[in-house]
Every structure is written in structure tokens, then in C-alpha cells.
One Martini backbone bead per residue (centre of mass of N, CA, C, O) as a GRO file, in nm:
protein
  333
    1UNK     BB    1   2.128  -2.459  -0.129
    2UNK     BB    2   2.047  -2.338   0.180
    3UNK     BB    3   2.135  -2.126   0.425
    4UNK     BB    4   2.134  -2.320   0.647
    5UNK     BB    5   2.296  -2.528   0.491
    6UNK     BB    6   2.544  -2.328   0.542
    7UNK     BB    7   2.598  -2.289   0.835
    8UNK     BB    8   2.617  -2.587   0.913
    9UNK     BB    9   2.941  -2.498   0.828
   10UNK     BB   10   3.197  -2.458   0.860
   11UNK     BB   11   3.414  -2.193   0.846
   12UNK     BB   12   3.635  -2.362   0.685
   13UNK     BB   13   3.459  -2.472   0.494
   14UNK     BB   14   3.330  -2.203   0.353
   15UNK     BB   15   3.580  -2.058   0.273
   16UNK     BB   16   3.678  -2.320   0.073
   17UNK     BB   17   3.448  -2.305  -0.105
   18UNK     BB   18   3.468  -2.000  -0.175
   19UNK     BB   19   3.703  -1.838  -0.148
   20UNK     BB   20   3.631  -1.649   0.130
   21UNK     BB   21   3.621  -1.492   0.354
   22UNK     BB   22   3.376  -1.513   0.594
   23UNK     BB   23   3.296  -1.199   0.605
   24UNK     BB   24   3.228  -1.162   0.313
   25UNK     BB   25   3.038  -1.380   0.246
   26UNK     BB   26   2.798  -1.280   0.443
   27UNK     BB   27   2.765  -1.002   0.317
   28UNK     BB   28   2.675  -1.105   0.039
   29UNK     BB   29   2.444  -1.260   0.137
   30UNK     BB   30   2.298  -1.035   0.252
   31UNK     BB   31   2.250  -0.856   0.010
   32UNK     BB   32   2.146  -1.112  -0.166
   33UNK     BB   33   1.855  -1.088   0.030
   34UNK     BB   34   1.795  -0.777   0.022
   35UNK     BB   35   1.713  -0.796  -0.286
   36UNK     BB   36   1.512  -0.985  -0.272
   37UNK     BB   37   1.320  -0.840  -0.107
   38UNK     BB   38   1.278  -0.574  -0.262
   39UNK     BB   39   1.196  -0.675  -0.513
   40UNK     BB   40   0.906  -0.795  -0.334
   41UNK     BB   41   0.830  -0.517  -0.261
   42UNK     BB   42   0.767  -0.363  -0.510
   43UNK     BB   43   0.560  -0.582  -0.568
   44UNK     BB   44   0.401  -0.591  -0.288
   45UNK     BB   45   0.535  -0.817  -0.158
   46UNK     BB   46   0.475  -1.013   0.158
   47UNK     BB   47   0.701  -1.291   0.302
   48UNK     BB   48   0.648  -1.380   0.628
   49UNK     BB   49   0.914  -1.636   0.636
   50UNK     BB   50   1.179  -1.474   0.723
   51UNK     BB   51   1.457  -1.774   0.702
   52UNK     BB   52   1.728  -1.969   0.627
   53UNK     BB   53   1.506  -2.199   0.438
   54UNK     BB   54   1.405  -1.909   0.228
   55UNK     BB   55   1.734  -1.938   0.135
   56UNK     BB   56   1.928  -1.993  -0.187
   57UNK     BB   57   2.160  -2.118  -0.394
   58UNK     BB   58   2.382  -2.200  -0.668
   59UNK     BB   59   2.592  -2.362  -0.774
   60UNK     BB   60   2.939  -2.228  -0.940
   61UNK     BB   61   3.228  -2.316  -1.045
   62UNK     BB   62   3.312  -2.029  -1.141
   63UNK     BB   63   3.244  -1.871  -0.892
   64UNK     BB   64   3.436  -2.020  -0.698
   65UNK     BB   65   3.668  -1.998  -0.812
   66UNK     BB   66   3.663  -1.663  -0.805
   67UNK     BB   67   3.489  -1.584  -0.495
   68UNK     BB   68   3.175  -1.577  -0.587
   69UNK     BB   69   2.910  -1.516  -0.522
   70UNK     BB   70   2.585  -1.601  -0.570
   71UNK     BB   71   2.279  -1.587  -0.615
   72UNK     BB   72   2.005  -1.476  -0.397
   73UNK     BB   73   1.715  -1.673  -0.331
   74UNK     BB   74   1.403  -1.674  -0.285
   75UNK     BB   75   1.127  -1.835  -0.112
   76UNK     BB   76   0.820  -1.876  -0.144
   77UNK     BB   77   0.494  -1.908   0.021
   78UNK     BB   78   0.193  -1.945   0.160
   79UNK     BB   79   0.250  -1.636   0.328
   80UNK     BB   80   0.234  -1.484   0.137
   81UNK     BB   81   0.163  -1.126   0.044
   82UNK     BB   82  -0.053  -0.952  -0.151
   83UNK     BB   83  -0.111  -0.635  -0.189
   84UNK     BB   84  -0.253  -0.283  -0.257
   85UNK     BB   85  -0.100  -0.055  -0.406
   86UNK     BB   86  -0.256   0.129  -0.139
   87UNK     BB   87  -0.063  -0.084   0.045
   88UNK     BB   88   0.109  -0.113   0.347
   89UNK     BB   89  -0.116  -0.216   0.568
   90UNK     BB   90  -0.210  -0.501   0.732
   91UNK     BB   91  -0.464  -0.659   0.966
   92UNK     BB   92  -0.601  -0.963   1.134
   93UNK     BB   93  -0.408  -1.238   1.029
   94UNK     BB   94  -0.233  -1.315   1.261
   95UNK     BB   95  -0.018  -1.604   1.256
   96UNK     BB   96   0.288  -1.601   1.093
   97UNK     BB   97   0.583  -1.783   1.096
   98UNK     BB   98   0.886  -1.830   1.258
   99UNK     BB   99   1.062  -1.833   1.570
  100UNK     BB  100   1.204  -1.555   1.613
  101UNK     BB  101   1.103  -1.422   1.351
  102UNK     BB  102   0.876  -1.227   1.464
  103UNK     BB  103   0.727  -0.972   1.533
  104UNK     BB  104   0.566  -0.737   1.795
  105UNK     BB  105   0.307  -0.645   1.579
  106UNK     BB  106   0.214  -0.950   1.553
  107UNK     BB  107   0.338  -1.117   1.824
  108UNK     BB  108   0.418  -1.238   2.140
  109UNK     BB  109   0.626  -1.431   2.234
  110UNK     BB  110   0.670  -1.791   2.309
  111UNK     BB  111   0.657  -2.100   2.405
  112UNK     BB  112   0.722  -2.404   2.309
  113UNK     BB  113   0.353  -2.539   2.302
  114UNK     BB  114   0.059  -2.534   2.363
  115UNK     BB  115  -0.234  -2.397   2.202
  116UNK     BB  116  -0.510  -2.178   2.140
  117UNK     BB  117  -0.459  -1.956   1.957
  118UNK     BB  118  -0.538  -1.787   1.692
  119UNK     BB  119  -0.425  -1.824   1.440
  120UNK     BB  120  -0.181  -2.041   1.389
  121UNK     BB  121   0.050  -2.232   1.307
  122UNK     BB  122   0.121  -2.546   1.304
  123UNK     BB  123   0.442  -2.566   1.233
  124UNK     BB  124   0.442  -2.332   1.476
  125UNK     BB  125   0.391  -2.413   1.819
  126UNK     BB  126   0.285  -2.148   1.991
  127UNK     BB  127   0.263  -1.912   2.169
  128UNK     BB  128   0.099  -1.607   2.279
  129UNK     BB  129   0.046  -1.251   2.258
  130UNK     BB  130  -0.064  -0.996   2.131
  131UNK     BB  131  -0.266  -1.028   1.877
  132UNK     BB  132  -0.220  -0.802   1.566
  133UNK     BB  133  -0.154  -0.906   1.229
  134UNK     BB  134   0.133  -0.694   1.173
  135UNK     BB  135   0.190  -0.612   0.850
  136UNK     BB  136   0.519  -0.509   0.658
  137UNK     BB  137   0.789  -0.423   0.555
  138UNK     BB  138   0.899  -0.410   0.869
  139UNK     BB  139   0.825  -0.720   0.936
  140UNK     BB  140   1.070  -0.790   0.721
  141UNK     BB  141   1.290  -0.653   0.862
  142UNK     BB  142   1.302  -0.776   1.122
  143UNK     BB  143   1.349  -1.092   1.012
  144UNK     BB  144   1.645  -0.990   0.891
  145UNK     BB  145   1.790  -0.902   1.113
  146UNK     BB  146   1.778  -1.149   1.279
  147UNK     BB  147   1.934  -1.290   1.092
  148UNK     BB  148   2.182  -1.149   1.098
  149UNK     BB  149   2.229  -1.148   1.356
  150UNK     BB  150   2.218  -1.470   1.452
  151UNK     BB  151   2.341  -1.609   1.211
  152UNK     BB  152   2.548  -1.385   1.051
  153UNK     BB  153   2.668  -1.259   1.247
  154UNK     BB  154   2.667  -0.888   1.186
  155UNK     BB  155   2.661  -0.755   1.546
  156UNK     BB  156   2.871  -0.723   1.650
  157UNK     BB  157   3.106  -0.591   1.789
  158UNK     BB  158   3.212  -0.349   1.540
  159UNK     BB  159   3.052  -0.370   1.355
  160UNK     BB  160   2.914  -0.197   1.070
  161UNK     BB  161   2.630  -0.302   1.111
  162UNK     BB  162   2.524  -0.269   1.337
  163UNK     BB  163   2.322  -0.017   1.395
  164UNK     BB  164   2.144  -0.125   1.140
  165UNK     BB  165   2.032  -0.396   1.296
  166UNK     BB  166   1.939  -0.233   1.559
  167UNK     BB  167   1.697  -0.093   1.381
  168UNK     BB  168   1.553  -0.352   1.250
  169UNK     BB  169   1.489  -0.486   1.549
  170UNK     BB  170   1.259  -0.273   1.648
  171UNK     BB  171   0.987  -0.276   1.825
  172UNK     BB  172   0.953  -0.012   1.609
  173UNK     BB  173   0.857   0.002   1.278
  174UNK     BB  174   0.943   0.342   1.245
  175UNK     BB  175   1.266   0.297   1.300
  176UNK     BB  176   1.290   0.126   1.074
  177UNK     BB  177   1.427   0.076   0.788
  178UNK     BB  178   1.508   0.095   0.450
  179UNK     BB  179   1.566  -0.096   0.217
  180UNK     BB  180   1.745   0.074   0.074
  181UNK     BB  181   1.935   0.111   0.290
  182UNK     BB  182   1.987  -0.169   0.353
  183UNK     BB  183   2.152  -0.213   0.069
  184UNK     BB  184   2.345   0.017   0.069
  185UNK     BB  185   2.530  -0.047   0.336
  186UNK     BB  186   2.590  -0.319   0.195
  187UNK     BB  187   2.775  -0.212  -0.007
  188UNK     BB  188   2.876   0.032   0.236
  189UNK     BB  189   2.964  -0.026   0.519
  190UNK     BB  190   3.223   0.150   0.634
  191UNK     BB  191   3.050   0.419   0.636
  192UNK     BB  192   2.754   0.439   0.771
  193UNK     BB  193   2.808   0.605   1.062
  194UNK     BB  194   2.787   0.923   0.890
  195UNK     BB  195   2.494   0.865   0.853
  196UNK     BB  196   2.317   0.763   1.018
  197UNK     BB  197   2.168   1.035   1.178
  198UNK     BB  198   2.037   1.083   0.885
  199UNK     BB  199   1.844   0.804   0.867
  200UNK     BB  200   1.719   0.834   1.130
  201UNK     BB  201   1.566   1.146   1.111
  202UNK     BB  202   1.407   1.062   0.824
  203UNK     BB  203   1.252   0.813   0.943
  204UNK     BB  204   1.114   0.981   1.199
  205UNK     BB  205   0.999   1.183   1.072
  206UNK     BB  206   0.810   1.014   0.829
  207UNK     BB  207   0.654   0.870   1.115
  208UNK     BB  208   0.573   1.172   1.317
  209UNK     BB  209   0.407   1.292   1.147
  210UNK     BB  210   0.163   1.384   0.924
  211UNK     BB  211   0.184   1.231   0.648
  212UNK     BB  212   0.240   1.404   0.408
  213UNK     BB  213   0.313   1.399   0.095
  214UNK     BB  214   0.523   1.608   0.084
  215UNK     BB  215   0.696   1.474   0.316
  216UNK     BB  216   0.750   1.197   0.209
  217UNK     BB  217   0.919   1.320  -0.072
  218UNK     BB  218   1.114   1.468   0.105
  219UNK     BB  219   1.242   1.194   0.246
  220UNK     BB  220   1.282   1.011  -0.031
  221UNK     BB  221   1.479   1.226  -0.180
  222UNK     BB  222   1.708   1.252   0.023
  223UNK     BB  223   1.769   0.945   0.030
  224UNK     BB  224   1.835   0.923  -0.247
  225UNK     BB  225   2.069   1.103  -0.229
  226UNK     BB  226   2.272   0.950  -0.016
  227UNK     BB  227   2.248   0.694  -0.175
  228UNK     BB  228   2.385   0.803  -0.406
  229UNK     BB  229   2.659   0.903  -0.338
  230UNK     BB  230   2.761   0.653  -0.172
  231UNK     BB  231   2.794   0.490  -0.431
  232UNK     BB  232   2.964   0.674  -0.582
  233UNK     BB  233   3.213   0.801  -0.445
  234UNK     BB  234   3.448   0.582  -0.466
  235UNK     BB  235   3.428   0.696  -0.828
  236UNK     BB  236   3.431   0.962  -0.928
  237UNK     BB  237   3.172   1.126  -1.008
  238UNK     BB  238   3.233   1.393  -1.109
  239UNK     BB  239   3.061   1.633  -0.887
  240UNK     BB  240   2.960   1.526  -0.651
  241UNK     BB  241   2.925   1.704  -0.388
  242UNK     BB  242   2.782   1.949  -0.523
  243UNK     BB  243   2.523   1.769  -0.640
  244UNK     BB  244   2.446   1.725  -0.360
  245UNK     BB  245   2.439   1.980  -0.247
  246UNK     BB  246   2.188   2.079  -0.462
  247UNK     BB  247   2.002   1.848  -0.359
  248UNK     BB  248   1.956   1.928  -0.107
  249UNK     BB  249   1.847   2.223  -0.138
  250UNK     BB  250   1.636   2.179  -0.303
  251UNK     BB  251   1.461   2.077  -0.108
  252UNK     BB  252   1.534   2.280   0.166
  253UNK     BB  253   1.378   2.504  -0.012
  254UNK     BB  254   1.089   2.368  -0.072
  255UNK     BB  255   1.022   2.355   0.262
  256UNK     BB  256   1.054   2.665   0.297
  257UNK     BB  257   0.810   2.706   0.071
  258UNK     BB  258   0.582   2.584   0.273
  259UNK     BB  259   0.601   2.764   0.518
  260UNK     BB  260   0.561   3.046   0.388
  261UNK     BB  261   0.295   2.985   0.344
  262UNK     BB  262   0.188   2.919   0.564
  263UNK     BB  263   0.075   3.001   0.887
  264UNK     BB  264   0.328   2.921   1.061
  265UNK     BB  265   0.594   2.871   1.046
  266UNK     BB  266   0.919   2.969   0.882
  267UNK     BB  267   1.074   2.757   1.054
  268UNK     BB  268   1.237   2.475   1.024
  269UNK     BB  269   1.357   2.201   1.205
  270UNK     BB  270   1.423   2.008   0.951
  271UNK     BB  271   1.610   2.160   0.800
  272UNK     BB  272   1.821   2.191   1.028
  273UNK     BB  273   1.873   1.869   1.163
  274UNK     BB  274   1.984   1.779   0.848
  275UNK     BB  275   2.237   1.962   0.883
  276UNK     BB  276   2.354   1.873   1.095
  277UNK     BB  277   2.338   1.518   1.052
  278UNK     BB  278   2.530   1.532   0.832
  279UNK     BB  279   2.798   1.460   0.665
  280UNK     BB  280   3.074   1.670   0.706
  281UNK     BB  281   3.123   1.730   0.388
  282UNK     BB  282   2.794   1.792   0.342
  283UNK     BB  283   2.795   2.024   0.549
  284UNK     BB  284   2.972   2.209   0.476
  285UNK     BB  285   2.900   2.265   0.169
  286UNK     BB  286   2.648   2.390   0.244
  287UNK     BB  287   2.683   2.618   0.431
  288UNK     BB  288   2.887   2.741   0.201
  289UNK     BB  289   2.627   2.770  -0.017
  290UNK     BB  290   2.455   2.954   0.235
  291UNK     BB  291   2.666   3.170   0.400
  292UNK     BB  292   2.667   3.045   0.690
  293UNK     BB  293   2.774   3.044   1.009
  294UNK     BB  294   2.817   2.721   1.207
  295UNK     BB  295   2.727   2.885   1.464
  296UNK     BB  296   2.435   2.954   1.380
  297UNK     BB  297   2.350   2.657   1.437
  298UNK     BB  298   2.365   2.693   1.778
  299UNK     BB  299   2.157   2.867   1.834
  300UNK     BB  300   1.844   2.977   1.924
  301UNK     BB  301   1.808   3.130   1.643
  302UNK     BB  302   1.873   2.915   1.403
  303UNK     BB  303   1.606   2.861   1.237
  304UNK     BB  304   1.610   3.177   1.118
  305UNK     BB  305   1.911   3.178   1.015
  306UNK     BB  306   1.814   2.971   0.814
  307UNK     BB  307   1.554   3.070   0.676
  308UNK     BB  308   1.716   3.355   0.554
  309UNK     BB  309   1.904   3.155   0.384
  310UNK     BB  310   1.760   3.006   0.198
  311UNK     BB  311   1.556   3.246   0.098
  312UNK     BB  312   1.852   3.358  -0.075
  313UNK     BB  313   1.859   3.108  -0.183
  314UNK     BB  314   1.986   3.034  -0.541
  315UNK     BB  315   1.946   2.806  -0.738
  316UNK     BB  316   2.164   2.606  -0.946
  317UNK     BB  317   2.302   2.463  -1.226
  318UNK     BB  318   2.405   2.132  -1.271
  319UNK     BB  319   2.658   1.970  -1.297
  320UNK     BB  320   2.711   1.680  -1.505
  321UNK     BB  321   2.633   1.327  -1.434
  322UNK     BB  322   2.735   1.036  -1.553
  323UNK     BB  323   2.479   0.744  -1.568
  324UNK     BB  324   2.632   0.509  -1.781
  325UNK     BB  325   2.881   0.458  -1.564
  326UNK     BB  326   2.843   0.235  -1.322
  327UNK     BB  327   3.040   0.105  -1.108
  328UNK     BB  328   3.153  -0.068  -0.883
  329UNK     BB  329   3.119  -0.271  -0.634
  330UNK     BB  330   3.236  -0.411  -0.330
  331UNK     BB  331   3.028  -0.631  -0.390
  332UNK     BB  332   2.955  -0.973  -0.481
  333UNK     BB  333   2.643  -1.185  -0.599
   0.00000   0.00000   0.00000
């Protein structure tokens, strides 16, 4: 049974099936959609028409007994590419893909009707302008939002996942999240809020600077930093906040140790703005490591009294956190 099919079928009759209500169901088959793309990206292939009817799972008498999701499995079609390892975009291949979830960056959409449109695939015949057939792993990510949104409708108002969904479907694909953020979301929705800003900030710094590798290693490190923290937050591993803020502070060190050599500021502005957008928990705590008082964070020479204290903040040796017995997740798939 493919996704479609499985939507085409009321509420009540899936809830029946699955033995889970329903918002639970979705949520489920969303992380496991959101994982098999993540995997397929991992691999450098971009899957370009992502869309319920290239989702789809195994009926499992067992699973259904305990009210468990089935693993949900892609399939490929021959719109897929592979990537070259040093290749994140790729352009100028036209339009493929089905109608309704087609990125912004690969072309315009309009009504279904004749087309001369070049290079449109004929499966899916309709008009266009604007054709760029600019691909990346963000072009699908535009389309998995879509399918959230409309399909499994999980952006609803009041969703813990609206502001994540409408992140996915920005017409600038540097706004939207990455398949790492997304997956995390999905495992701990209920969180997702107080990081919002914190991974709006790392996403957008990360695509409208100068893109050296040092600043994407920063974005990169950050994201992981909060991505494991969130994991781990409910299962009480270790002395998980200390670590989280030490994990932090080493990255916003090392910032502001390319500043120092640098000829420009020795202020960070990236440095001030993690640690505002930072969730009140852990912005507490690297304040209170940094010995900074919260109040210096907001005044005009903010940047300098921040760089002052970093200067002096001198790394200590993290408590160990056992890494071999991971809890379980909230949801199962």
C-alpha cells in the first residue's frame, strides 16, 4: 500500500487499521518519510517527485497488533540524480516532478493544459514559466513539506509543526530547514518552539555569508549540538546541559578566535545573536559559564562585552555522557 493509498481511506478507518489515533498515525509516517529521504540524501541522490505516491509501507500483522507504524520506504523513480560528492546543486535539467509540489527554484507553475514548455515531462503536462530546473536537496524538501501540509495535513493552526512545515515551503530555498532539523522536529514535536529561532538563525547565517568552510563547519556543529541535546533532553542522559553548554561555548570560542586573527571586528555578531535565539534553558547556562550579566547582552556595546567575555572564558574538560545506550524516541516507525 503507497501513501495515497493509504490517505484515500477515512479517518476512522485508519485509526481502525492502525490501532493509533490519528494524529499520531501522520506523524509517524512523516518521520518516516522524512528518514528515508534523509538517507537518500546522505547518498548524494536528490529523488526530485517526492509525492504521496512514491511512499509507501508493508502491512505487518504484528505491528498493526501493537499499534505500530510499519517502516515507511521510498521509491525511486527515473527522475532521481545522483549528485558528483562536491556537488550540493545542479541546473538547466528542466522540469520534472508532479504538479503541486515542484520547488519555485525549478519553475513556475501554472494550469494543467498544452504546453510547448521545453523539457516538461509528459506524465505531468502543464505550463510553466520561469523554468530554472534548479535542484538540491532543498527542492526536496519544498516537496515533502507540501506533501505535510496538504496530504498529512500537519500544519494546521496550533500544530507544533506549522512553523517547521512553513519553513519547508519558502520560495528562497536557503530559508528552509535542513532534513538533519527536519527529523529531529519529528521525533520531538512538542519542543520544536523554543529552538525555532535558534535553527531559523543558524540556517540563514549559513546561506547569506560568505559561505567559507570554517562558518558552514560552525552552522554544521551548532545544529548538531542542539539536534543531540533534543534527543537526549527526556531521557536524562548524563549531565546533558552542562555538556550542551561546553558544546556550545567550544564552537563560539573558536569564532571568536578567527575574529582575533582577522583584520576586521573582533566582535561577532554571530557569537551576541546564538546565544540571544538560544532556548531560555541553555541561554541561562553559557551565560552563567561566560559570567556575563544577561543585561549586558542587550545594550549597544553588547558585541564587545561578549567578546571580552569569551576572551577570557577558558574551555573546561566535559563530564562524559555514556553514548552506547541511546533511549528510545517518542515516536515508533
Amino acid at each position: 500500500m503507497n501513501l495515497k493509498q493509504y490517505l484515500e481511506q477515512t479517518r476512522e478507518t485508519r485509526a481502525k487499521l492502525r490501532g493509533l489515533d490519528s494524529k499520531r498515525q501522520e506523524y509517524s509516517i512523516a518521520l518516516g518519510a522524512a528518514l528515508a529521504i534523509q538517507n537518500l540524501h546522505a547518498k548524494k541522490i536528490l529523488h526530485r517527485d517526492i509525492n504521496p505516491n512514491n511512499f509507501y509501507f508493508t502491512e505487518s500483522s504484528n505491528a498493526l497488533q501493537k499499534g505500530v507504524i510499519p517502516k515507511v520506504d521510498v521509491r525511486l523513480t527515473t527522475d532521481a540524480l545522483q549528485l558528483e560528492p562536491n556537488q550540493s546543486v545542479i541546473t538547466g535539467l528542466g522540469v520534472v516532478g508532479t504538479k503541486g509540489y515542484i520547488a519555485p527554484e525549478i519553475a513556475i507553475q501554472g494550469e494543467f493544459g498544452s504546453s510547448s514548455a521545453p523539457m516538461v515531462k509528459q506524465k505531468e503536462i502543464t505550463s510553466f514559466s520561469n523554468i530554472r530546473g534548479e535542484y538540491s536537496s532543498s527542492s526536496d524538501i519544498y516537496a515533502l513539506g507540501v506533501m505535510f501540509r496538504d496530504d498529512l495535513k500537519l500544519a494546521t493552526e496550533g500544530s507544533p509543526l506549522k512553523p517547521l512545515i512553513d519553513r519547508m515551503v519558502k520560495d528562497d530555498p536557503s530559508a528552509r530547514p535542513t532534513m538533519s532539523e527536519i527529523v529531529t522536529v519529528l521525533k520531538n514535536p512538542g519542543d520544536y518552539k523554543e529552538f525555532e529561532k535558534t535553527y531559523t538563525q543558524l540556517r540563514q547565517y549559513g546561506n547569506t555569508k560568505t559561505n567559507t568552510s570554517a562558518q558552514l563547519t560552525m552552522v554544521a556543529d551548532l545544529e548538531s549540538v542542539l539536534n543531540r541535546y533534543r534527543e537526549n533532553k527526556k531521557n536524562n542522559v548524563g549531565d546533558l546541559k552542562t555538556t550542551t553548554t561546553l558544546d556550545i561555548l567550544k564552537v563560539l570560542k573558536e569564532n571568536q578566535n578567527r575574529h582575533d586573527k582577522s583584520m576586521l571586528t573582533t566582535a561577532s555578531s554571530f557569537n551576541l545573536q546564538t546565544i540571544q535565539n538560544l532556548p531560555p534553558e541553555l541561554k541561562k547556562e553559557v551565560i552563567k559559564t561566560l559570567k556575563i550579566p544577561e543585561e549586558d547582552l542587550n545594550k549597544w556595546n553588547s558585541r564587545w562585552k561578549l567578546a571580552d567575555a569569551m576572551k577570557a572564558y577558558n574551555p573546561v574538560v566535559k563530564p562524559n555522557i555514556p553514548q552506547d545506550k541511546p533511549g528510545p524516541t517518542s515516536l515508533k516507525h
